[in-house]
C-alpha positions as CSV (number, residue, x, y, z in Angstrom):
1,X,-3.1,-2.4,-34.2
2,X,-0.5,-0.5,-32.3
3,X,-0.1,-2.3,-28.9
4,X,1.6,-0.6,-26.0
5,X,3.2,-3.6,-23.9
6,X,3.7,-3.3,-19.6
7,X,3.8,-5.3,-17.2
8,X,4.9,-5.0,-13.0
9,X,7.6,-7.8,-13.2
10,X,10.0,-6.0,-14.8
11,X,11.2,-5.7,-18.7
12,X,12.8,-8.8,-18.2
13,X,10.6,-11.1,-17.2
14,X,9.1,-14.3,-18.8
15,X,5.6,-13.5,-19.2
16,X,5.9,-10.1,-21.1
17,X,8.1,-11.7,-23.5
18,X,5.9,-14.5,-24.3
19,X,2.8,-12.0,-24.5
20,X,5.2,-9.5,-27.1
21,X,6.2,-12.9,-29.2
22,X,2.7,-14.2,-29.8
23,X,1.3,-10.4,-30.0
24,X,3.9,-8.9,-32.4
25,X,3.1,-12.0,-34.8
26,X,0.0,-9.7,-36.0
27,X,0.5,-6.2,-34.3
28,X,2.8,-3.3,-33.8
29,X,4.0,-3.6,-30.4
30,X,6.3,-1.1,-28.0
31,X,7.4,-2.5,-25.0
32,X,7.3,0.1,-22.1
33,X,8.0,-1.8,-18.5
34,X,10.2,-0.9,-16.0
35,X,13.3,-2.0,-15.2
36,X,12.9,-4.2,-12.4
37,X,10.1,-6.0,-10.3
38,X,7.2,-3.7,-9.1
39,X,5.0,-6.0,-7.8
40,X,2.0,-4.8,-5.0
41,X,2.5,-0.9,-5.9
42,X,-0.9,-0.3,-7.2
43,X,-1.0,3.2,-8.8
44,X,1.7,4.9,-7.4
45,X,3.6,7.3,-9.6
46,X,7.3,9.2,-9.2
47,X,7.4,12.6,-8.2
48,X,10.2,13.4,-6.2
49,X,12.9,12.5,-8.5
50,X,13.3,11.8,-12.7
51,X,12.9,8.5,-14.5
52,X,15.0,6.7,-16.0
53,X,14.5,5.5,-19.5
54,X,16.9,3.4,-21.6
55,X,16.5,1.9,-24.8
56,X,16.5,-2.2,-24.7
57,X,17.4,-4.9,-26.6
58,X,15.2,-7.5,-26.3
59,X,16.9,-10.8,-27.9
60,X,14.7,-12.8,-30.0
61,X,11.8,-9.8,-30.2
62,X,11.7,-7.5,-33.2
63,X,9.6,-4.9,-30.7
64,X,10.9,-1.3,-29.6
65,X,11.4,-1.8,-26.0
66,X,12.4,1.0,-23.3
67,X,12.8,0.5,-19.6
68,X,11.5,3.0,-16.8
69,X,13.3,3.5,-13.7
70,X,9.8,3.6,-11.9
71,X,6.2,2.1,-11.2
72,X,4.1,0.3,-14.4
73,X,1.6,3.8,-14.4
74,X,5.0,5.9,-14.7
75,X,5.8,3.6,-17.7
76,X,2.2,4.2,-19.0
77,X,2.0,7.7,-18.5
78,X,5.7,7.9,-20.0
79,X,5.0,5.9,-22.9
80,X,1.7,8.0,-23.7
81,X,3.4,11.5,-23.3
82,X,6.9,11.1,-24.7
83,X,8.0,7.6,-25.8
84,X,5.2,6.9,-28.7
85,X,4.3,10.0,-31.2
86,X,1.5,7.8,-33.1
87,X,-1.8,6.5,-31.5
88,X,-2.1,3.6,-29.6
89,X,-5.0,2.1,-30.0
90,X,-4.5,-0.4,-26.8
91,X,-2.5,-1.1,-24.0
92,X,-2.0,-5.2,-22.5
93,X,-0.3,-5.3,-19.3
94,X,1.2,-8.7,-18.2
95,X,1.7,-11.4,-18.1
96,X,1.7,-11.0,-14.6
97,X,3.7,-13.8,-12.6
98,X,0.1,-15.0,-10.6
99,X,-3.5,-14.1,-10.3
100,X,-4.7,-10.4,-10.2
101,X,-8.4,-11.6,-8.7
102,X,-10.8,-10.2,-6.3
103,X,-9.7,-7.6,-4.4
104,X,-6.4,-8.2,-5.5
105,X,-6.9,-5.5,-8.2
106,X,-6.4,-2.9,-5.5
107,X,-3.2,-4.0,-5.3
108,X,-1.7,-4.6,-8.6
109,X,0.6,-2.9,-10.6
110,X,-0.6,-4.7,-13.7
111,X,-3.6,-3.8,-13.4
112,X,-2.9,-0.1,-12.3
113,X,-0.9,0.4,-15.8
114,X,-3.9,-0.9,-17.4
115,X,-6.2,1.7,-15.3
116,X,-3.8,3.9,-16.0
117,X,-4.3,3.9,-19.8
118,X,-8.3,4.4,-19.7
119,X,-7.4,8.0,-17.8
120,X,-5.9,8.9,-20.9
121,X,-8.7,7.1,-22.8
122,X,-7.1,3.8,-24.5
123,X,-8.6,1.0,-23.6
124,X,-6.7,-1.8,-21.7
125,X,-6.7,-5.1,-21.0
126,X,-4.5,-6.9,-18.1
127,X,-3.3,-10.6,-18.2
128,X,-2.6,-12.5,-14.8
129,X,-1.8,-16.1,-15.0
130,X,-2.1,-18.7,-12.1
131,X,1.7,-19.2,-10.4
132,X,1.9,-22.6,-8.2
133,X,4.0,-22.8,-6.0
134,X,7.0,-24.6,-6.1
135,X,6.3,-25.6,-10.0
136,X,8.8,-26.4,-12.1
137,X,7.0,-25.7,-14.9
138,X,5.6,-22.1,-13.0
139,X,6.8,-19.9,-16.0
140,X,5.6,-21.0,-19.4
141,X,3.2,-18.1,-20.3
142,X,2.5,-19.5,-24.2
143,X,-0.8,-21.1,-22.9
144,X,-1.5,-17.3,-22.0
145,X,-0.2,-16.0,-24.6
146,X,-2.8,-17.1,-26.6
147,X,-5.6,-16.6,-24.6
148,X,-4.2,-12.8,-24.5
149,X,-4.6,-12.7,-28.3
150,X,-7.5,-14.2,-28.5
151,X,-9.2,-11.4,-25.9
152,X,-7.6,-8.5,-28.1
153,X,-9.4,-9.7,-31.0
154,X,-12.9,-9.7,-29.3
155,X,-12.2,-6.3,-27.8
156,X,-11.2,-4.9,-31.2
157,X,-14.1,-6.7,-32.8
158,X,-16.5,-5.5,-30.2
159,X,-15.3,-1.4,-29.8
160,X,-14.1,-2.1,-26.2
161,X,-14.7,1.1,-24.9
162,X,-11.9,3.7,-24.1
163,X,-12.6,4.0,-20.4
164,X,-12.4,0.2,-19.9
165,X,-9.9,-2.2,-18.6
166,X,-10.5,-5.8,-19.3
167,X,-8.8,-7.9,-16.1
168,X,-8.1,-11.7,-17.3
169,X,-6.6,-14.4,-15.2
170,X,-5.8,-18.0,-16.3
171,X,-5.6,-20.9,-14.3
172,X,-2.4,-22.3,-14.5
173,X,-3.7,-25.8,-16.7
174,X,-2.8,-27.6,-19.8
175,X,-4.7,-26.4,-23.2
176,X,-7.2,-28.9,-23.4
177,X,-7.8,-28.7,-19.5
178,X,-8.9,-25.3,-19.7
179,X,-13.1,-25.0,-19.7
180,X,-13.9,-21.8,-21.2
181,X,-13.9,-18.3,-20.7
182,X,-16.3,-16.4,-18.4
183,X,-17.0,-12.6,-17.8
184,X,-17.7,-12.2,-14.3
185,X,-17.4,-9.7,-11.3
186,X,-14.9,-9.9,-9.2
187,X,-14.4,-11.5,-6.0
188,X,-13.1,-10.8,-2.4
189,X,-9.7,-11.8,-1.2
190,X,-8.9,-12.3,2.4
191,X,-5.3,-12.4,3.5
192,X,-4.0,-13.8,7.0
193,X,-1.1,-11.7,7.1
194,X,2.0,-12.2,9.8
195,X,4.9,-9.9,10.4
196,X,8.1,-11.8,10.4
197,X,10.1,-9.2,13.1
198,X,14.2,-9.0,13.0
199,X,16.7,-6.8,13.9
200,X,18.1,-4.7,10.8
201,X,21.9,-3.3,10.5
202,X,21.6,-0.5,12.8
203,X,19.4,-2.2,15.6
204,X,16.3,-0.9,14.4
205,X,13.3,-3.6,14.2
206,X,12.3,-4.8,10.6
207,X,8.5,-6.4,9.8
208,X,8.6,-8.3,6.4
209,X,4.8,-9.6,5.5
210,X,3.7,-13.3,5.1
211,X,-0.2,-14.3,4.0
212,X,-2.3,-17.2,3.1
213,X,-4.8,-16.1,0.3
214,X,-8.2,-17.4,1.5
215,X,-11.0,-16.8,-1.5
216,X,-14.4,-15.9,-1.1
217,X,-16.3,-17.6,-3.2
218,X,-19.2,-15.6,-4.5
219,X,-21.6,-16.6,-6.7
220,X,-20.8,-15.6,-10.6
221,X,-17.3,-14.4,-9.5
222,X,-13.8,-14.2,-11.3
223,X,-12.5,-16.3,-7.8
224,X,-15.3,-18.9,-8.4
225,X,-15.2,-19.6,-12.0
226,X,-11.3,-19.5,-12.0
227,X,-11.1,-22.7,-9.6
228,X,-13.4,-24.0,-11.7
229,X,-10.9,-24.4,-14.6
230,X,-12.2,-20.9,-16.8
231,X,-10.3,-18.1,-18.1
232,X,-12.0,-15.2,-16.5
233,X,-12.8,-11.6,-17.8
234,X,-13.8,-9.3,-15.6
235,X,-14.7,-5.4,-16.7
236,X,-13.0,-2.9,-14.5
237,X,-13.6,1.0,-14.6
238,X,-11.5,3.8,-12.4
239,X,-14.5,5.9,-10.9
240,X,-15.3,4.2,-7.7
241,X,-18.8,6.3,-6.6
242,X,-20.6,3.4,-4.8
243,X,-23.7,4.8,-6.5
244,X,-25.7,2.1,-4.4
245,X,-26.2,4.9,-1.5
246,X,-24.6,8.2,-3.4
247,X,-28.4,10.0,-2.4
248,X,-28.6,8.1,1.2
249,X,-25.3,10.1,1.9
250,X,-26.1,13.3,0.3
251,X,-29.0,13.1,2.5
252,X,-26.9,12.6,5.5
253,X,-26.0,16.5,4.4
C-alpha cells in the first residue's frame, strides 16, 4: 500500500518516526507533517498567507518526508493536491504524544488530518498513545507501532470504507499487559480549566490555560475500555447531522 504519514507533533517527533519505521517495513510510505508542534488546532487550515514545504531528511528512515509550514489538514490537503502524483490508498496520522478520546476528537489535529483525508475520500486511521506524566519512559511508541500495523491490515483486509477514519488510542502498558482491542463509541471529556493571568511585555494581560481531564465513563466507550487496559477503535465520520431529531426540528419550521 502507499501510506501517507502525519501527525500534529511535528515531523520531528518520536511517535511518527516509530510509526514510519515499523510501517515502511511492508509499505510505501510519504511522510507529510508539519514542521513544528500543532497540537489542539482541530481543523484549521492556512489562508492568509503560503506554506512552506521543504524536503527532509529523516536519519535512519528510507521514507520521502516533506515538512509544512502549517496545520496537519494543510499537510493533508498539500500532500493530496501537490506533493504525491500516485494514489494513496490510506492515510495514518500519529503517533500522537497522548490520548485523542472522547470529546477530545473535537480538538485534535491528529485526528483532523485523518478527517481530512475521508473529504477527499481515502480512508484514515489516527493513532493516540497514553502519555503519563512525568514518565521517563513517556516516549517509546514501538508498543504502538505495532498495534498501528496491525489495525492497517484489518482495514485493508476488511475494505475500510473511504469516508471513514478509524481513531485508536493505546494505554500506555507493557506488551503482555495490554487486554485486547475493542471497537467502541466514544466518550465525553470534561476539563476544569483555569486561566493562569500575567502581565506580557507591553503591560497587556496574558491567560495561559491549565485543566484536569475528568472522564466520563459511559458504558461501551473508548474512555471506559481504555482504563480498562484495551486498545480502542472507535469509527469516526465528518457529517455531524444529529439525525436523532433532524424531523423534530424541521418541524419546528
Amino acid at each position: 500500500m502507499r501510506l501517507l504519514l502525519t501527525n500534529d507533533d511535528g515531523i520531528n517527533a518520536k511517535g511518527i518516526y516509530a510509526l514510519a519505521k515499523e510501517l515502511e517495513k511492508e509499505h510505501e510510505v510519504i511522510i507529510v507533517a508539519p514542521d513544528k508542534e500543532r497540537s489542539a488546532c482541530g481543523h484549521s487550515i492556512t489562508l492568509t498567507r503560503p506554506l512552506i514545504v521543504k524536503d527532509t531528511n529523516l536519519i535512519g528512515l528510507k521514507s520521502k518526508a516533506f515538512s509544512v509550514d502549517g496545520t496537519p489538514a494543510d499537510c493533508v490537503k498539500i500532500a493530496i493536491n501537490k506533493l504525491i502524483d500516485n494514489k494513496i490508498d490510506m492515510v495514518v496520522s500519529g503517533i500522537n504524544k497522548g490520548l485523542n478520546l472522547g470529546t477530545d476528537v473535537l480538538y485534535s489535529g491528529t485526528v483532523s488530518a485523518a478527517i481530512e483525508a475521508t473529504i477527499y475520500k481515502i480512508p484514515a486511521i489516527a493513532i493516540s498513545m497514553e502519555i503519563q506524566q512525568n514518565a521517563k519512559s513517556d516516549e517509546t511508541y514501538e508498543i504502538a507501532a505495532k498495534y498501528a500495523r496491525e489495525i492497517l491490515l484489518k482495514a485493508k483486509e476488511n475494505n475500510l470504507a473511504n469516508d471513514i477514519v478509524l481513531n485508536v488510542n493505546i494505554p500506555m502498558l507493557k506488551e503482555d499487559e495490554i487486554k485486547g482491542i475493542k471497537v467502541c463509541k466514544i466518550g465525553s471529556r470534561l476539563y476544569s480549566n483555569t486561566y493562569i493571568e500575567s502581565n506580557g511585555e507591553n503591560n497587556e494581560t496574558q491567560y495561559k490555560i491549565k485543566g484536569v481531564v475528568e472522564d466520563i465513563h459511559e458504558e461501551d466507550s473508548d474512555t471506559i475500555y481504555l482504563k480498562d487496559g484495551y486498545v480502542t477503535v472507535t469509527p469516526l465520520h465528518y457529517d455531524l447531522t444529529n439525525f436523532k431529531i433532524l424531523k423534530d426540528v424541521c418541524e419546528w419550521f
